[in-house]
C-alpha positions in Angstrom: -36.1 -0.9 -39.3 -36.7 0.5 -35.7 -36.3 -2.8 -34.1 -32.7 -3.2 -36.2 -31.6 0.1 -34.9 -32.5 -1.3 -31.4 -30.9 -4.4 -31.5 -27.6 -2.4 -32.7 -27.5 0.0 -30.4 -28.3 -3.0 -27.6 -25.1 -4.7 -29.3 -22.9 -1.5 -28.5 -24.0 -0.6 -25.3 -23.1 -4.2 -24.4 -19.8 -3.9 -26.1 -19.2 -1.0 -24.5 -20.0 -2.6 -20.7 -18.2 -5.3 -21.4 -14.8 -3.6 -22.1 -15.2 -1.4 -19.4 -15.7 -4.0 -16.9 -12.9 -7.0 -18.5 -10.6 -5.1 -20.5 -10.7 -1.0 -19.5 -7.4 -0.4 -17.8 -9.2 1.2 -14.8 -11.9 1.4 -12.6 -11.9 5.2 -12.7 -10.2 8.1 -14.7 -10.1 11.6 -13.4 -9.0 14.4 -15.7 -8.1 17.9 -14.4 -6.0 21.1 -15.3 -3.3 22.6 -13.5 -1.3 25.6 -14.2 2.3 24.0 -13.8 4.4 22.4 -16.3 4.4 18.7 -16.0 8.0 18.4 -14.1 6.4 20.5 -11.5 3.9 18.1 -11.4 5.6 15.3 -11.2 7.7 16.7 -7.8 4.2 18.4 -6.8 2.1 14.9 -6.9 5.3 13.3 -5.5 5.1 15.1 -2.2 1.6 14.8 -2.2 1.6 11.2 -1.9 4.0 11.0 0.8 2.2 13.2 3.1 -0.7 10.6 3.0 -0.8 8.2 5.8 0.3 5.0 3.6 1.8 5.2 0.0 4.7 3.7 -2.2 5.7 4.8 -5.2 5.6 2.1 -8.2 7.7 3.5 -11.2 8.5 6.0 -13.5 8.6 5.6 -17.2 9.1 9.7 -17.7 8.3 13.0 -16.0 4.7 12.6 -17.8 4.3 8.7 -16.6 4.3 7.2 -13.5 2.2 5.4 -10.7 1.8 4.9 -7.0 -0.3 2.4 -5.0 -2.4 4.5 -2.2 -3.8 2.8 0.7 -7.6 3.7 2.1 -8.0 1.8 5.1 -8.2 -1.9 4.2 -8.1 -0.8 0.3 -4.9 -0.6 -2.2 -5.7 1.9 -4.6 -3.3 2.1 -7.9 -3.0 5.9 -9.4 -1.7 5.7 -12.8 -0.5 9.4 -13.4 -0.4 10.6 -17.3 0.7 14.4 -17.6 0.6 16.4 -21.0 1.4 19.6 -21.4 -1.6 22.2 -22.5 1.1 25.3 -23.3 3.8 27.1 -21.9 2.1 27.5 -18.2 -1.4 24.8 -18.4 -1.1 21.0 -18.4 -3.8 18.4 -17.8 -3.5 15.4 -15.6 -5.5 11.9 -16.2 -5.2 9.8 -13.7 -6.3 5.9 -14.1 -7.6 4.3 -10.8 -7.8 1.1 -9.6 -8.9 -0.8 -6.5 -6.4 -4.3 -6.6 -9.1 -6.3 -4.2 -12.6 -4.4 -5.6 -12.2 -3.8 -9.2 -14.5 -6.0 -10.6 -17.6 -4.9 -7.9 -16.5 -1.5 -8.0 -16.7 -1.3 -12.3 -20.0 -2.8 -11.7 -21.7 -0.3 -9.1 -19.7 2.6 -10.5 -22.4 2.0 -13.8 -25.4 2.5 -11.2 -24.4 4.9 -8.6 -22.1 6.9 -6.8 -19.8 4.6 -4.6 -17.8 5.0 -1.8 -14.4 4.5 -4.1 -15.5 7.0 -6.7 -16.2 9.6 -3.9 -12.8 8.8 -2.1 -10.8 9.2 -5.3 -12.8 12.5 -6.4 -11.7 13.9 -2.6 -8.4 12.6 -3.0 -7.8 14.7 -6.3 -9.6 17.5 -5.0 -7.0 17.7 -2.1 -4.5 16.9 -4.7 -5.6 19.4 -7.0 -5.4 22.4 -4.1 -2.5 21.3 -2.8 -1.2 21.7 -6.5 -2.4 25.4 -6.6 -0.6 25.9 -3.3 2.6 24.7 -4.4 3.4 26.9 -7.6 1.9 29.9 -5.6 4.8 29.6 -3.4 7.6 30.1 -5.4 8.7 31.9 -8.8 10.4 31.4 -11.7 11.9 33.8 -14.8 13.7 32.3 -17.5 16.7 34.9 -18.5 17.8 32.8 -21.5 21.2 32.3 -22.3 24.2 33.6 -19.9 27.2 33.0 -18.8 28.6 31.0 -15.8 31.2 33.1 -14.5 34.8 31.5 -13.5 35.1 30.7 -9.7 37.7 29.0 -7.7 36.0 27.3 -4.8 36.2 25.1 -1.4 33.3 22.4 -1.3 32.2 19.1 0.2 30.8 16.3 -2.4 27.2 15.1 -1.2 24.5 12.7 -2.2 20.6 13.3 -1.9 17.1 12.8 -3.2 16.4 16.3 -5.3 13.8 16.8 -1.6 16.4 16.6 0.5 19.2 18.8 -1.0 18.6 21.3 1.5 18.7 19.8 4.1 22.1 18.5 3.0 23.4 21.9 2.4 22.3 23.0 6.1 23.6 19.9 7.7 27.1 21.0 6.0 26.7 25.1 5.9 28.3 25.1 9.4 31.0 23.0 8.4 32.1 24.8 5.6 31.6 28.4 7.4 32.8 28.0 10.2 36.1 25.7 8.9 37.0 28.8 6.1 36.7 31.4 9.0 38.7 29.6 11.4 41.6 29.1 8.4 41.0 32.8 7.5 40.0 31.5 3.7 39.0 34.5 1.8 35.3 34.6 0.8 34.6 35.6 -3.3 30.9 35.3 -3.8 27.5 33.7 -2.4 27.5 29.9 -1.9 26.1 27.4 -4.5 25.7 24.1 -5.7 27.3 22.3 -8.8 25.3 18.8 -9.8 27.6 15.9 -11.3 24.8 13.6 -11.3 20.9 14.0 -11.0 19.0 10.5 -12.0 15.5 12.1 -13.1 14.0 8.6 -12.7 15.1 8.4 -9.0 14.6 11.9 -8.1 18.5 11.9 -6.5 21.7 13.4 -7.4 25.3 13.9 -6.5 26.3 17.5 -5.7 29.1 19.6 -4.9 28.3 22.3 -2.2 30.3 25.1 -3.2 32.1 28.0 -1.5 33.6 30.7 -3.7 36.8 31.8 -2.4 40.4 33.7 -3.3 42.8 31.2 -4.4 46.2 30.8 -2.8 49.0 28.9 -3.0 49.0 28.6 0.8 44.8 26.6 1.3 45.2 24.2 3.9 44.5 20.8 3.8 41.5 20.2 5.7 39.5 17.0 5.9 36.2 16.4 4.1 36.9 19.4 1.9 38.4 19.9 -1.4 39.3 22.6 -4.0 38.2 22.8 -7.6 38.2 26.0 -10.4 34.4 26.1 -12.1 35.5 27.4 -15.7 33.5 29.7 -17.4 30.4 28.2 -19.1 27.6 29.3 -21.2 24.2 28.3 -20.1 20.6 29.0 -20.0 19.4 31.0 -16.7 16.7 31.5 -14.7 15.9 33.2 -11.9 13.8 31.4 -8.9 12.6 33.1 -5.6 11.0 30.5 -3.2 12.1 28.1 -0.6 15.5 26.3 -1.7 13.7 22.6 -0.9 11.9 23.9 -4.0 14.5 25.6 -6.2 15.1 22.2 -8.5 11.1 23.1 -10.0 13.5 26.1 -12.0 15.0 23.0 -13.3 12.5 22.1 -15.3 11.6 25.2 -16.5 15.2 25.2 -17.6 14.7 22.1 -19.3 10.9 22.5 -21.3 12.8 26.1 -22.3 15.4 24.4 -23.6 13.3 21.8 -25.6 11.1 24.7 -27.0 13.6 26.3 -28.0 16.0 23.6 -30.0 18.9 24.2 -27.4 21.2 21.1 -26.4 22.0 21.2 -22.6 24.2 19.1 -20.1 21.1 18.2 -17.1 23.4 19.7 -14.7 22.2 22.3 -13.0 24.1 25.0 -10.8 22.4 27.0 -8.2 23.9 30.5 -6.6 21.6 31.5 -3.3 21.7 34.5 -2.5 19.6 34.7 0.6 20.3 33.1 4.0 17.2 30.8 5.0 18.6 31.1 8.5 17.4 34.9 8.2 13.6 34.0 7.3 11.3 36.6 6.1 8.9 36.0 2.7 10.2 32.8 1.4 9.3 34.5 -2.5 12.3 37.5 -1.9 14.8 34.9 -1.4 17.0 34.4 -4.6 18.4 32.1 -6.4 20.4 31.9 -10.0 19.7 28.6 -12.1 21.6 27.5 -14.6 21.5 24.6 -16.9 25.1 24.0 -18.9 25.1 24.4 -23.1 26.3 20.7 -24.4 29.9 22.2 -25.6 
């Protein structure tokens, strides 16, 4: 009976090695908590990866599912990200590792000791993993619930960017639009913001208008490069973010996970009022922003 119970558990154990070293869809999986919803994540883990010395991004199924292939000296390592949210503020991230020229050797030494790919992941997530708790402890965000998006006529300049780069955008064309209204004497009717037309969650870019509020008249000169448009009053859910504006899109995906929690159909396009001036400086957390995210009508 005792040698029975041997030989099966022998049979298991072999089972068991053997599917982790031919069939197991990685040579190492890391688990580890974060206090961030998993769109945060995603942007968080995105910017982490390009601050590495060499790393390409691979593909996105959804927010929760995507990979990149890291290099480590002569290495390519592939991080498979999987992202599930824990509760309202918690998620946990697995990530599935995988050397493309070592696998096999690396499944096989991993079994007997610590090796020089297992520590270089582990200190990769570690970094990744601070860098993480960094992040959302530089910026804030307070979901209002549902408001209104008040009427405006404005000037604005249509522009294209990754989600990163949208405020870099804005500065590039804040002088134009400034100084071009103050030259024509346009009257000024609010703080400047941004209306998105377009924002390609698999891609991380969108299409934007950058938006100043002004007095309409039936005397606006024609200038080139800029155009004028009414925003009509809207209802929408809002939120209120403080935090550098590179960042302000993370309130987008608190607008969004509120939204699903709470059964509410919405148009994914965001419009952001700033109500600081970068240029200015000072704690990035006292600068303001409005978010809202349209109601589907």
């Amino acid at each position: 009976m005792k040698l029975k119970w041997i030989w099966r558990s022998a049979i298991v154990l072999s089972i068991i090695i053997l599917g982790y070293l031919f069939i197991w869809p990685s040579d190492l999986q890391v688990t580890f908590k974060t206090k961030a919803i998993p769109g945060t994540i995603n942007q968080a883990i995105k910017l982490w990866a390009n601050s590495l010395e060499k790393a390409e991004f691979i593909a996105q199924k959804d927010l929760e599912h995507f990979s990149h292939k890291i290099w480590f000296n002569d290495s390519i390592h592939t991080y498979t990200w999987n992202i599930k949210a824990l509760n309202d503020s918690t998620s946990q991230v697995k990530v599935y590792i995988t050397d493309q020229n070592n696998s096999f050797s690396n499944r096989l030494s991993v079994l007997f000791a610590d090796t020089d790919f297992e520590k270089r992941s582990k200190k990769a997530l570690t970094e990744l993993a601070q860098a993480l708790k960094e992040h959302v402890e530089n910026f804030k965000v307070g979901v209002i619930g549902i408001d209104q998006i008040t009427a405006k006529y404005c000037a604005y300049i249509p522009l294209e960017s990754s989600q990163v780069n949208k405020a870099l955008k804005m500065m590039e064309n804040y002088p134009i639009l400034n100084n071009v209204l103050a030259k024509h004497k346009i009257e000024l009717d609010g703080a400047p913001f941004i209306e998105v037309n377009n924002w390609d969650i698999q891609k991380d870019s969108i299409s934007f208008n950058f938006c100043y509020p002004i007095i309409k008249s039936d005397t606006l000169p024609q200038i080139d490069g800029i155009l004028y448009k009414e925003i009509p009053n809207k209802q929408a859910i809002k939120a209120i973010y403080n935090g550098n504006y590179i960042t302000s899109d993370r309130a987008w995906y608190t607008l969004i996970d509120y939204a699903s929690k709470n059964s509410i159909e919405i148009k994914q396009e965001p419009l952001e009022i700033f109500y600081s001036n970068p240029n200015m400086g000072g704690d990035e957390l006292t600068w303001k922003a409005e978010i809202f995210m349209p109601l589907k009508e």
